[in-house]
C-alpha positions as CSV (number, residue, x, y, z in Angstrom):
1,X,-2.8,-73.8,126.6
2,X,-0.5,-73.2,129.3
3,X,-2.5,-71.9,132.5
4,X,-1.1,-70.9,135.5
5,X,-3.6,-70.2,137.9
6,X,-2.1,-68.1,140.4
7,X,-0.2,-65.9,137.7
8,X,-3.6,-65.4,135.7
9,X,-5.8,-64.4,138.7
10,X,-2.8,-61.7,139.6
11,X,-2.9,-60.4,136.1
12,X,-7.0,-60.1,136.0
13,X,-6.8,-58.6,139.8
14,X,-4.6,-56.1,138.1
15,X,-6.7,-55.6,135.2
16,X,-9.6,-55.5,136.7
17,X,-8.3,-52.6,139.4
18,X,-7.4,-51.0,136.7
19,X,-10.5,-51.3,135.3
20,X,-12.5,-50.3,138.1
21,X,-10.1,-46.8,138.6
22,X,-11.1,-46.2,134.7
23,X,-14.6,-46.8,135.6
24,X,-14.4,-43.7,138.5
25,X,-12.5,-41.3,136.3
26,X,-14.3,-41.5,133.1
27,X,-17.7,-42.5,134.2
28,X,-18.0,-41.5,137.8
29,X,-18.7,-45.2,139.4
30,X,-16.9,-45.1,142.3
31,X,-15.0,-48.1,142.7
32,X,-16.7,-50.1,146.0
33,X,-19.9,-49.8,143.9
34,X,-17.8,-50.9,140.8
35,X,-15.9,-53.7,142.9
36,X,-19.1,-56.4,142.8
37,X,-19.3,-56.5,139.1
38,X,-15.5,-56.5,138.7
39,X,-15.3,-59.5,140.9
40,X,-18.3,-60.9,138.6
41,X,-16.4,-60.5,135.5
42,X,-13.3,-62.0,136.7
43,X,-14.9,-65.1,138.0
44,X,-16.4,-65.2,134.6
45,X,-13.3,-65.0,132.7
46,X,-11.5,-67.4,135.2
47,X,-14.0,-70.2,134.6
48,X,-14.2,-69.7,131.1
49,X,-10.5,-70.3,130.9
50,X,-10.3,-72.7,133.0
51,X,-13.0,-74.8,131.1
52,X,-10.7,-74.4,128.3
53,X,-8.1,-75.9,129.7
54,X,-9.9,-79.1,131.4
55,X,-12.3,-79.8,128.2
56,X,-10.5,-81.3,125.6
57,X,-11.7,-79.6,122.6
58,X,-10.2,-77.1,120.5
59,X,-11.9,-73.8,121.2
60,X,-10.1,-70.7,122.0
61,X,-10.6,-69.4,125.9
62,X,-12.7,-66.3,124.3
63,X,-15.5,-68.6,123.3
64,X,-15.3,-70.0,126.9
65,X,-15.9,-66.9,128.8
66,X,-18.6,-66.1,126.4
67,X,-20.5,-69.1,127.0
68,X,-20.5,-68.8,130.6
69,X,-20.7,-65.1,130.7
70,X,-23.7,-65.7,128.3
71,X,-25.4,-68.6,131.1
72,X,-24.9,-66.8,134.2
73,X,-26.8,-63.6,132.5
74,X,-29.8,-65.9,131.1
75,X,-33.1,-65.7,131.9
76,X,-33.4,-69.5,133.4
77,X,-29.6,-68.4,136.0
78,X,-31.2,-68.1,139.5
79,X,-28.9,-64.9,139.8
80,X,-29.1,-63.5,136.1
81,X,-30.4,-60.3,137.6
82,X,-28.1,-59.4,140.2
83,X,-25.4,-60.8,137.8
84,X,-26.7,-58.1,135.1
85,X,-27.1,-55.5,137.5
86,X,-23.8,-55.9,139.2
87,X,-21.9,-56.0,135.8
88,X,-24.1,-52.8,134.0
89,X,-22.1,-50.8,136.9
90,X,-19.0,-51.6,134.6
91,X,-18.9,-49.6,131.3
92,X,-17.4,-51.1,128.4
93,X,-14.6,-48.9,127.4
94,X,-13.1,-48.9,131.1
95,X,-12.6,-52.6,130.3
96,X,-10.7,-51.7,126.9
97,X,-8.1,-49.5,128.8
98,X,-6.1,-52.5,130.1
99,X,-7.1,-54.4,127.2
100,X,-5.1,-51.9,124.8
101,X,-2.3,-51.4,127.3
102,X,-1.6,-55.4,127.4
103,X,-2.1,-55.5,123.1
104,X,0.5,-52.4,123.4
105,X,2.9,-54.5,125.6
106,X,2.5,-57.2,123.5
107,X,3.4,-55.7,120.1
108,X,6.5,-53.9,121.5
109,X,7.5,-57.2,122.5
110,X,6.8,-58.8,118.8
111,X,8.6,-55.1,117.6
112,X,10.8,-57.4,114.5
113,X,7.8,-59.4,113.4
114,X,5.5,-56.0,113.0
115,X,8.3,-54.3,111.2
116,X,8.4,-57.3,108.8
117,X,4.6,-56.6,108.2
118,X,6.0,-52.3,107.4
119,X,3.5,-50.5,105.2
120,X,1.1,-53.2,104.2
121,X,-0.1,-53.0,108.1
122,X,-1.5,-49.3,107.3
123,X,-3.3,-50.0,104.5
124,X,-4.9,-52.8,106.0
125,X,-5.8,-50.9,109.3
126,X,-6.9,-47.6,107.5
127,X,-9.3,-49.9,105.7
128,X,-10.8,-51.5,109.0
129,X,-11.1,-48.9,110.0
130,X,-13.0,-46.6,107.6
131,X,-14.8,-49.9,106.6
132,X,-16.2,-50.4,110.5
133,X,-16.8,-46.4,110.0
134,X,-18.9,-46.6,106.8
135,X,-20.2,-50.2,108.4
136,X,-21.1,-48.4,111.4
137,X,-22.5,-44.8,109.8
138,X,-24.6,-47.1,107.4
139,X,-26.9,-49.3,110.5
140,X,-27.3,-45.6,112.4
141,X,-28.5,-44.0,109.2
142,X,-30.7,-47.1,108.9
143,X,-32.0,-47.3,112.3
144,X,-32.8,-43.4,112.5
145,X,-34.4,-43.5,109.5
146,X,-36.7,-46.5,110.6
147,X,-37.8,-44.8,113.6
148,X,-38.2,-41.4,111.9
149,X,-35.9,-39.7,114.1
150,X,-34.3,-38.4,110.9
């Protein structure tokens, strides 16, 4: 894995404004509340990556950030709950909106290798998705049902 430090904090400063501005228009957090748990996650991410590339294993960067993202929120981290409380300002799908735009970007870029995938792409998607739908309808139905809400 080829990190460049400098170009990857630029990139999640940028995502991570851009995250913060989502934050304010679609959930009303303005952004120098927002800005703590923004800094929080990006240190997070930064670490995780960086352990990646120090620790001679092969495990992706994702599993990184989730292990340390997953031991600065623990119970036994002398800061887990101003780490939580810091972060909960920051509502998940404000973090997709970069997210989306960089997989966007990055398909349009990979344009001839998506359109040697054509139609088998759709019929894969459509069945994610009304899968996770079905998946997803399924575990409420359950859940309500269990606690006799419905």
């Amino acid at each position: 894995m080829n990190l460049n430090l400098l170009e990857t904090t630029l990139v999640l400063v940028i995502s991570g404004a851009v995250m913060a501005v989502g934050n304010f228009i679609g959930y009303k957090v303005p952004i120098a509340e927002a800005i703590p748990g923004m800094l929080i996650l990006l240190v997070i991410i930064l670490a995780g990556l960086l352990l990646a590339k120090i620790i001679p294993l092969k495990i992706p960067g994702i599993a990184w950030i989730t292990l340390v993202g997953t031991l600065v929120s623990a119970p036994f981290f002398p800061l887990s709950d101003k780490v939580i409380a810091y972060v909960a300002k920051i509502n998940l799908l404000a973090t997709a909106t970069p997210v989306l735009a960089y997989a966007g970007i990055a398909l349009g870029k990979d344009l001839g290798a998506f359109k040697k995938i054509g139609w088998r792409i759709i019929v894969v998607s459509f069945a994610v998705f009304v899968g996770t739908y079905v998946g997803s309808a399924i575990i409420a139905h359950l859940v309500l049902k269990m606690q006799g809400i419905i």
